[in-house]
N, C-alpha and C positions, 0 to 999 in steps of 0.2 A: 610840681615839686613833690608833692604827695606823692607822686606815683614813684618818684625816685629813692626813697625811704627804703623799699626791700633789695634794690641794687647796691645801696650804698651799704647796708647793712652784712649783703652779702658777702661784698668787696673787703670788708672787717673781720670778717670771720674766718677771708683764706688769707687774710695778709701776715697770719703771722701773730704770737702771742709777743707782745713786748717785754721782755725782763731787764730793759733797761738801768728801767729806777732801781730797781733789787740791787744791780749791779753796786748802783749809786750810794747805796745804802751802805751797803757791807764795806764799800772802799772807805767810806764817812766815820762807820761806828766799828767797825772789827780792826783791831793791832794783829801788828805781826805776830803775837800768839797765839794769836784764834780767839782773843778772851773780846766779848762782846761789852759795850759802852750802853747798857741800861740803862742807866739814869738820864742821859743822852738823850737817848731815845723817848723815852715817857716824857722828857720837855717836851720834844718836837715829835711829835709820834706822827705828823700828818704823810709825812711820805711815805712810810709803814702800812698805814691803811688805806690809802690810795692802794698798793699795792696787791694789801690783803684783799681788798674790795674787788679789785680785776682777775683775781686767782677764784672768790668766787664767782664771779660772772661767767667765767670760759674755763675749762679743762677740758684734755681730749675726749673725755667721756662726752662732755656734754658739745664740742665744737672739733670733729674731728678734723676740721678741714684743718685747722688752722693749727692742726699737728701732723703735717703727714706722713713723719720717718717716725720711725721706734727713738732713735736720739731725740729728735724733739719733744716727744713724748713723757723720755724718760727726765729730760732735764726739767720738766714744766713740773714735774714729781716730787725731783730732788729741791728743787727749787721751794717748792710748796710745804715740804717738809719743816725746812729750815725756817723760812718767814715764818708760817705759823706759830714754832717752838719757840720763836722769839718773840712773838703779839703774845703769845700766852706768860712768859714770862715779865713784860713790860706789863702785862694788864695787872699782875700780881705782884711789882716789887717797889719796895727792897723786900726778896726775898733770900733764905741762905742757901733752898735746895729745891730743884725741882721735884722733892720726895717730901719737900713741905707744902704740896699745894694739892693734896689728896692724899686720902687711902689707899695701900694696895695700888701704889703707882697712877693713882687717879688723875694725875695731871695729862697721861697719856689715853687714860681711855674713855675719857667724857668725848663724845659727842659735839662737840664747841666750836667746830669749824665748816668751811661751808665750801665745797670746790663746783666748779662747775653746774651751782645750783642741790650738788650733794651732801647732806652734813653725814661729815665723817671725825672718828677720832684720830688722834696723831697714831692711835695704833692700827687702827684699820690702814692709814697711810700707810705704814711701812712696813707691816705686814703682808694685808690684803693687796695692796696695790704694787709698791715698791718690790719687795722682797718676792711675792706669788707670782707676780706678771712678768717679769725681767730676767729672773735668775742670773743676774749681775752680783759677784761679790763682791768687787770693788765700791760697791754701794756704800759699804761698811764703814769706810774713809771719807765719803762724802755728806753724810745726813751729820745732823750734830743735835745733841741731846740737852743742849745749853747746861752742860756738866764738863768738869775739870776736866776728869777722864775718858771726855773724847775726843774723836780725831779733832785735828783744827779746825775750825771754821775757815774755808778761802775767801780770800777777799774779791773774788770774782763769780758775778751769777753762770751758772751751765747755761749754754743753748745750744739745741739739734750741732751746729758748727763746731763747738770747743768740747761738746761732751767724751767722748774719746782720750783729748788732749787733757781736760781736768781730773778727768777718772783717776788718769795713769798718774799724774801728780799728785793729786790728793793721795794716793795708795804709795807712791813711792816715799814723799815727804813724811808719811807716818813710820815707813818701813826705815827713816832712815833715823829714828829716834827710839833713844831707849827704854823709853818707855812703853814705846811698842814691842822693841824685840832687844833682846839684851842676852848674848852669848857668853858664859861663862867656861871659859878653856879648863881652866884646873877642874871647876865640879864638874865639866862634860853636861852643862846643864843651860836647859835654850828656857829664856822665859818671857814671854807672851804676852801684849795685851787681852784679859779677859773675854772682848769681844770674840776672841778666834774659838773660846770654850764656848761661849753662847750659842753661837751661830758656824757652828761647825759642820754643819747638816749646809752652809751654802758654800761651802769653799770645798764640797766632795764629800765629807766627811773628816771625822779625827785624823786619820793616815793622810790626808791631804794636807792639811793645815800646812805643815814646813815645807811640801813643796811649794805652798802660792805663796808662801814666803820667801824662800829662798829663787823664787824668779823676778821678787821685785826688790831683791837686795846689790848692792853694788859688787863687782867681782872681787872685792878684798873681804866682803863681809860673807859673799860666797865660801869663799876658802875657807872662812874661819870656824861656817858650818859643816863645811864636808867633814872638816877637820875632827867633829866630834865622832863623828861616826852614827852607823845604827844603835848604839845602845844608846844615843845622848837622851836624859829627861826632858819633861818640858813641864813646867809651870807656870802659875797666870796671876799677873801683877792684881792687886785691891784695885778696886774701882774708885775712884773721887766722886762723891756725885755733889759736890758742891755748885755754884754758879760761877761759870764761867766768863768772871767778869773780871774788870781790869785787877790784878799785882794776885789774881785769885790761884794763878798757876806757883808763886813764888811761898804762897801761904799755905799750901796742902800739907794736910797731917804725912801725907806720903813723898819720904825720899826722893820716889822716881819721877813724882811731877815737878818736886821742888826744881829738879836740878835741870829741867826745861828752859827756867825764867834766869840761870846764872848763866 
């Protein structure tokens, strides 16, 4: 039996990362608005860290077998992102903001997490890793900052198979909300989720931004940008960074999230 130990171990390592339970998770505690059930969760947190426990155990870094495409890769990432921001918000709540659980954005760049044997911050994640290795923009729409004012959370885990297919969803469902993009005819004025100001250096640059927008818009929302022309403005909606928890999207100091939850 002894001798069977490093076969079987092996046989574990290329079979495949499971993100089942995640799946199970997100379908359990995220609503249709992306707004996450914390309280929920901290009663019953064991399938969470179960979770968390097996994300550090394996990453591609540290078990590459058992990532062999770039999608699988990338989804073990995306994937890893989101639980994490959510084990750090259930460790700390009731809180009102992810910008109350440190300085200088501190909740993002302690060190606090462990992937594949590596402790990393949620900023090394989606910098160093996400954002450095992939040059994927549609990333953008996928991570979530357990804040009002970001994309939703899906209620489906990525893997290697659906990453493609969630990418384009997650990016089109944001695209189709106005809070993300909101075309104004009379002012000739486009205005933006802040994300696209941030991180404008990954979707090309500034001059790109409304192209990768207007390729994930529908052909009536198409037209209604041509329509502005080259001189149209662009500005970029307040950020919410409140917690993205349940009726939290209907309570925003900000118009443009309120009117998500009506």
């Amino acid at each position: 039996m002894l001798a069977l130990l490093p076969l079987l171990a092996a046989a574990a390592a290329t079979a495949g990362f499971d993100h089942a339970p995640w799946d199970a998770l997100l379908k359990r505690h995220v609503n249709a608005l992306g707004e996450v059930d914390y309280g929920a969760l901290k009663c019953a947190r064991a399938p969470l860290d179960v979770y968390v426990a097996a994300l550090a155990a394996q990453s591609p870094d540290s078990h590459p077998a058992a990532f062999p495409s770039r999608a699988d890769q990338l989804a073990y990432w995306i994937n890893a992102y989101n639980a994490l921001t959510i084990k750090g918000v259930v460790d700390a709540y009731p809180t009102r903001s992810v910008r109350n659980l440190g300085m200088a954005f501190g909740f993002f760049r302690r060190k606090d997490y462990t992937l594949g044997g590596r402790r990393l911050s949620l900023q090394d994640l989606e910098n160093t890793i996400i954002r450095g290795c992939f040059g994927e923009p549609r990333i953008h729409f996928a991570i979530v900052c357990a804040s009002v004012s970001c994309p939703l959370l899906l209620r489906d885990a990525y893997t290697g198979a659906n990453l493609e297919t969630l990418l384009d969803r997650a990016t089109r469902i944001s695209m189709m909300q106005a809070r993300t993009v909101t075309i104004d005819k009379a002012a000739r004025r486009v205005t933006l989720t802040t994300l696209f100001n941030w991180y404008a250096k990954d979707f090309g640059g500034a001059a790109a931004v409304l192209p990768f927008v207007r390729r994930h818009l529908t052909p009536e929302r198409q037209r209604e940008l041509d329509a502005l022309g080259a001189s149209s403005k662009v500005k970029y909606f307040e950020y919410d960074w409140a917690i993205n928890e349940p009726g939290a999207r209907a309570k925003s100091i900000y118009a443009h999230e309120r009117a998500m939850s009506q």
